[in-house]
N, C-alpha and C positions, 0 to 999 in steps of 0.2 A: 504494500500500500504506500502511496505518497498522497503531495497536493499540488495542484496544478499541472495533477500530467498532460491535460488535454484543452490546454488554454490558447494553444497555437489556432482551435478551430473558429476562432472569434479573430480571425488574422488580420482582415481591415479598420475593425473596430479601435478605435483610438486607447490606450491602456494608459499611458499616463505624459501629464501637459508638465512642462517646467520651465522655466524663464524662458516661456514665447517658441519653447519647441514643443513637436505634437508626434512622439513614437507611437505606431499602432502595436499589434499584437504580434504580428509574424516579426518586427524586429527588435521587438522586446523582444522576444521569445531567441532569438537567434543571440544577443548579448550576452542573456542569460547562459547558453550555453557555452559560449567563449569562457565564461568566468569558470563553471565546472571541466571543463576540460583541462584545464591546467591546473587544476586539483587533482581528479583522474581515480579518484577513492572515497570512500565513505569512512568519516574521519571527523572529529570534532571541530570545529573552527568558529573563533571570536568574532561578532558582525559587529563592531562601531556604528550604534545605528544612529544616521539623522533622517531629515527628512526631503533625501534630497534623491536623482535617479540612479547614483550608485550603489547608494544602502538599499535601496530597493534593488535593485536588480542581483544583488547576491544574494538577498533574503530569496526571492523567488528562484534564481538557481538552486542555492542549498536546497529547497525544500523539492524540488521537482527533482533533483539529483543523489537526495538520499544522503546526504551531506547534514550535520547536526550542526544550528550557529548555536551556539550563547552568546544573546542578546545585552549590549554593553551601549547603555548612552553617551555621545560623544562628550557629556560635561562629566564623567566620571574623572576625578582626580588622578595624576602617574599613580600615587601607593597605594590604592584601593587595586587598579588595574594590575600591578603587578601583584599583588597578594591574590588578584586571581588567576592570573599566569601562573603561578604557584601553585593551586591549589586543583586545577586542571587541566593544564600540560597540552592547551592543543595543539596541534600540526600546524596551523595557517591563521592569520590574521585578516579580514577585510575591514581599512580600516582607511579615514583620510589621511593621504599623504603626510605622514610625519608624524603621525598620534603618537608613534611608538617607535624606538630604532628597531631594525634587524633585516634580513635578506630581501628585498622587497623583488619579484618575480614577474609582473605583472601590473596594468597600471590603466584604469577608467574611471574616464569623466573625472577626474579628482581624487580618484582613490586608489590602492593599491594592496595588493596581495602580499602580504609576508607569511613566508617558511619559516618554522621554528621549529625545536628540535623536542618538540614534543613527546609524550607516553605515546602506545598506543593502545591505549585503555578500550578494554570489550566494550562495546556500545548495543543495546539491547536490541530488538529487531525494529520493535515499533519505534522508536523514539525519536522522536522529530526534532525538537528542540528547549531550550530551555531559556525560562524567561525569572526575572529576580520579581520580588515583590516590595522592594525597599526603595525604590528609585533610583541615586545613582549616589547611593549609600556606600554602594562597592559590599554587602554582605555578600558572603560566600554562597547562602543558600538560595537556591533555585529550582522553580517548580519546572519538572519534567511534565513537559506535555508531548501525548502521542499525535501519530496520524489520523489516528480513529477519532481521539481529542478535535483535533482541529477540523477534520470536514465534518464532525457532527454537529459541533457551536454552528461554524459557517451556515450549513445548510438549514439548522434552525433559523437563525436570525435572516437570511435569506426569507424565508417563510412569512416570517411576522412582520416585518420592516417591507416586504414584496419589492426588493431590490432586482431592480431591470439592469437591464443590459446596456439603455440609454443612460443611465444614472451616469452622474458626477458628482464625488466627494473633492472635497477638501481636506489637507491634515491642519489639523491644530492641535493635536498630542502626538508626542513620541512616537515612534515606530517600537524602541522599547518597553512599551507598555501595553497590559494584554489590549485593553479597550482600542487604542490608535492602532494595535493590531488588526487587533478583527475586524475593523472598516476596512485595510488593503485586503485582507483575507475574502471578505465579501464580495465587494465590488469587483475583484479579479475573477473570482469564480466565476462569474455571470459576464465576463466582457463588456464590465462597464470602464469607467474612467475615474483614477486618481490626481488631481491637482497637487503637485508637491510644492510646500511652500512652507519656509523656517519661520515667516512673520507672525507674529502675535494676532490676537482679534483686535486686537485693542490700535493697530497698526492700521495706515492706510489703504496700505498696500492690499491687506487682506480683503478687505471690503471690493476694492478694484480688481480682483480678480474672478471674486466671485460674479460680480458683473460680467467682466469681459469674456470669463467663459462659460455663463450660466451654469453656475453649480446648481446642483437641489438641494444638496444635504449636508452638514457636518457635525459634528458630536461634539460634548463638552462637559466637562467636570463642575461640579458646584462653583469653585471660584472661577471658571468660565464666564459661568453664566450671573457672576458678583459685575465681570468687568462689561458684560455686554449691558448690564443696566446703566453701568456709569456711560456708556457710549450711545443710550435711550437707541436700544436697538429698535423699540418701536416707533421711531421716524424715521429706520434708515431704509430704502430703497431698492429693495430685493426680491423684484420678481419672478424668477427662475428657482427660489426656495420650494421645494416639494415639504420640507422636512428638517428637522434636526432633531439631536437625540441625547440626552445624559443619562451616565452613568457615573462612576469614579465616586460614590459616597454620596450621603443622604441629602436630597435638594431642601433646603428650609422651604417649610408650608408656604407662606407668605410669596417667597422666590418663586414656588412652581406655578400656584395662585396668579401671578403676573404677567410669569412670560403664558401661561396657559389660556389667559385672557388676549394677548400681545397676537399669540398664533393663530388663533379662533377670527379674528378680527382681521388678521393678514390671509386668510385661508390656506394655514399651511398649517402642518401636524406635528406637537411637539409629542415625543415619546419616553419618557422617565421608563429605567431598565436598571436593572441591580445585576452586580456580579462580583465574580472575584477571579484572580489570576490563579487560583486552585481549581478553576471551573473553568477552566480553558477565558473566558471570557464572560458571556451572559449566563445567568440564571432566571432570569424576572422580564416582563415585560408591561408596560400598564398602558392597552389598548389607547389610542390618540383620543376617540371620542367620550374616554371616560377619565379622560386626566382633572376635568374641572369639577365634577361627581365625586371623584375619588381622587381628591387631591392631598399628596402626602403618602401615598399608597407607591409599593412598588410594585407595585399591578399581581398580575399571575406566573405562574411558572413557564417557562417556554415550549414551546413544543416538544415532546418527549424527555420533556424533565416532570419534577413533583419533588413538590415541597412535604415536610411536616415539620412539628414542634412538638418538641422534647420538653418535659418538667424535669424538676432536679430530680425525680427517683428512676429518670429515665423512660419514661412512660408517655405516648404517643398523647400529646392534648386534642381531644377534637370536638370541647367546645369553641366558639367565637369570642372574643377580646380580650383570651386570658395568655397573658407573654410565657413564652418557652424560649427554649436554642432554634433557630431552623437548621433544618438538618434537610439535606438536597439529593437527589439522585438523579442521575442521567449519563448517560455516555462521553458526555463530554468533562465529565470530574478526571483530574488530569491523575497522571501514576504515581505522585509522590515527589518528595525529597530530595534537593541532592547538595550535600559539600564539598563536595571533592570530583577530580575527575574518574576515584574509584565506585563512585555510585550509580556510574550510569550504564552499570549493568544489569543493575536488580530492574525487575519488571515490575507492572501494575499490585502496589500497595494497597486500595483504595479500595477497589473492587467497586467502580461508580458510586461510591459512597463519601458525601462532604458533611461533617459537620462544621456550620459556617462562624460559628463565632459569634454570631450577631443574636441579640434576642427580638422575641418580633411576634408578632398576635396578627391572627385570622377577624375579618370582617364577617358579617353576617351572607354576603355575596360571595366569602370564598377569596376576598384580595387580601395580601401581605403588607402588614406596616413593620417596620423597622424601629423600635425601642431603645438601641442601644447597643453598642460593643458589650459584648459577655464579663470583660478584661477591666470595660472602663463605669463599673461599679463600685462606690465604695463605701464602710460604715461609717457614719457620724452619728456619734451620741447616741447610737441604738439605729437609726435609720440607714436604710438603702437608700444612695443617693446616686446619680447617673448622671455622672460625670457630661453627657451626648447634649442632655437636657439642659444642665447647667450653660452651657455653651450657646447655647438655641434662644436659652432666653436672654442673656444678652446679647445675641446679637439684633434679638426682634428691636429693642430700644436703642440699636445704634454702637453699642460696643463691640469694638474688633479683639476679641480675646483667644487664649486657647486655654483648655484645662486641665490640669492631672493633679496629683497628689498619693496621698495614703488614707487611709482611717484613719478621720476623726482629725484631717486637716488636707483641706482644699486650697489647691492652688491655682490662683489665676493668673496667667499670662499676661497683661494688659496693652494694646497699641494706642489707647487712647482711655482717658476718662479719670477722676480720681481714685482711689484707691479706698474712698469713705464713700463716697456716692453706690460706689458696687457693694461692697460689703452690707450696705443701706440695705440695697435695692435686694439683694440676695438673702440678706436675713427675712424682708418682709415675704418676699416668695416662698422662700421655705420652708421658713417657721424655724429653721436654728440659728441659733445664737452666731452672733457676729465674728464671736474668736476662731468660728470652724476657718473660717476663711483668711487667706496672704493673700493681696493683689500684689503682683512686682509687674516694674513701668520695663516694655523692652520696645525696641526699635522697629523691629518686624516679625512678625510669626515664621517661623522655616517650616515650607514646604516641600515636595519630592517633586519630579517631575510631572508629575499628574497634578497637582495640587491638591495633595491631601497635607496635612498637616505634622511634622516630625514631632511627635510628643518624645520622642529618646531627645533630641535635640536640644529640650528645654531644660534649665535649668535643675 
């Protein structure tokens, strides 16, 4: 099994636009094979991903050629990188010119192939590749996702999103990350068209393009869709939008509430989706015409997946609005673990089986709300407090904060506001007393390349 063996048959159809150039499929496809050929073996090898047409076009060689990347974003630091050179020994490098010294063999559009003197570590049969779930943290661990993994996500979300063949995406996240993945994952499948472009939303450029090439669709993260409000996406001029889609962490009610009004009114379809990089990609989806009905909800399970919820004795809950774990199954829950490049031999762990971490309650219809990180609960003074929440409600009044702590003392991050005012404002919400609570004043919140939030980061 691979992916994208049979992409060549959409050979006219335009595959992906980049600074005013327009490759179809039969020469993408032919590039593509130039880069495996001078590989010549199934073999572990480092992709430097951006977002531009040479990260992509090795990512789609490797994977049509049986070729394993571990997926590295070009802002990862030298000594996280070498500590993963270390730790996985591969054969070959694709990476832009100069990321990194050593033999370099080869050399496109910008980028180049380095030989290294690699393991050659047993590589399982199914395993496609490996992507990190920390950003560009440089941890060692990485989720192994198969081939079965990856066209099963694909062809689901293909399903529910009903991604044509004419379609045109955009990137605005990572190619290292599952989510910016699985929109080139998609839209390839189907012989549609990728726009590659490093600019931000927030950028002119971005906007200008979507124009000039009539895009439909492209996807975004909570703080995405923070900066398209400051850019009042609802007066900005984009008639060729079919669609856009978030995932990457929970949208604030208020937030989805907005843009769900924003897209209704522009006749285009926003789609709120849950997942995780343990699940190849998606798990959730919440149908376009019930975003504003069910706002806050991360819809239903995808096609050929199913959800349940777990209490703590372990015991399947199934009544409605009472929180459990979600616990996920489908084919595309990836095979596990890996720290080293001695891991990537063991096979499927998992056995289609996630429990996701997140806690989260059933509607009386059957739709998924999201409650909280499992992890990010904690006791005060006797009480469960959730830490998700805390966050939530200030930011509804204007506070840019992040939160973590211990029992029975909460800490808050602060980018703005005093440090009496929150505590105020938090005790009267709560109901506990003022000393649970540190505000400390910092500069900025760290984020990963998705823009989730680094709570290891904080203080």
């Amino acid at each position: 099994m691979t992916v994208f063996s049979n992409i060549e048959k959409y050979e006219s159809n335009t595959a992906v636009i980049f600074e005013d150039q327009q490759v179809d499929y039969a020469t993408f496809v032919a590039h593509t094979q130039k880069v495996a050929d001078v590989i010549g073996e199934r073999c572990l090898v480092f992709l430097v991903c951006s977002n531009t047409y040479a990260a992509l076009t090795g990512y789609v060689s490797f994977l049509r050629n049986r070729i394993v990347p571990l997926m590295i974003n070009h802002t990862m630091n030298p000594e996280m990188f070498e500590k993963l050179k270390e730790n996985y020994q591969p054969k070959y490098i694709w990476q832009p010119k100069g990321f990194s010294e050593g033999n370099s063999i080869y050399d496109f559009y910008g980028y180049e192939l380095i030989c290294c003197k690699g393991e050659d570590y047993p590589l399982v049969e199914d395993l496609a590749l490996l992507l990190t779930t920390s950003g560009s943290t440089g941890s060692p661990k990485y989720v192994k996702q198969s081939y079965k993994n990856i066209k099963a996500n694909a062809n689901s979300i293909i399903e529910y999103l009903d991604v044509r063949s004419s379609d045109r995406a955009i990137t605005t996240l990572p190619m290292s990350y599952t989510y910016g993945l699985s929109i080139i994952n998609t839209h390839l499948l189907q012989g549609a068209s990728i726009v590659l472009t490093e600019a931000t939303v927030m950028q002119r450029e971005f906007v200008n393009l979507i124009r000039k090439y009539n895009v439909n669709n492209f996807g975004g993260v909570p703080y995405t869709y923070e900066m398209l409000k400051k850019l009042h996406f609802e007066k900005l001029e984009l008639p060729s939008l079919r669609y856009i889609t978030q995932a990457g962490g929970k949208l604030g009610k208020e937030l989805h509430s907005e843009f769900a009004k924003i897209c209704n009114d522009k006749g285009m379809q926003l789609i709120v989706m849950y997942g995780q990089t343990e699940a190849t990609a998606r798990m959730s989806w919440l149908p376009w015409d019930k975003t504003v009905e069910k706002c806050g909800s991360i819809g239903i399970a995808i096609p050929g997946g199913r959800f349940s919820l777990i209490d703590v004795e372990g015991n399947e809950i199934q009544d409605s609005e009472i929180v459990g774990e979600l616990v996920y199954r489908g084919e595309n829950v990836t095979m596990g673990y890996a720290s080293s490049g001695e891991d990537l031999i063991l096979g499927d762990e998992r056995g289609g089986l996630l429990e996701t971490g997140d806690m989260a309650y059933m509607d009386a219809d059957g739709y998924y709300y999201i409650a909280g990180r499992k992890k990010r609960f904690l006791k005060v003074y006797g009480n469960r407090v959730n830490l998700d929440e805390v966050e939530n409600l200030l930011k509804e009044i204007g506070y840019e904060t992040a939160v973590a702590g211990e029992d029975n003392h909460v800490k808050i991050y602060a980018v703005n506001g005093s440090a009496e005012d929150i505590k105020g404002f938090l005790a009267q919400k709560t109901g506990l007393n003022m000393r649970a609570f540190e505000v400390l004043s910092i500069e900025r919140i760290p984020r990963s390349d998705s823009g989730k939030v680094l709570y290891s980061e904080l203080g």
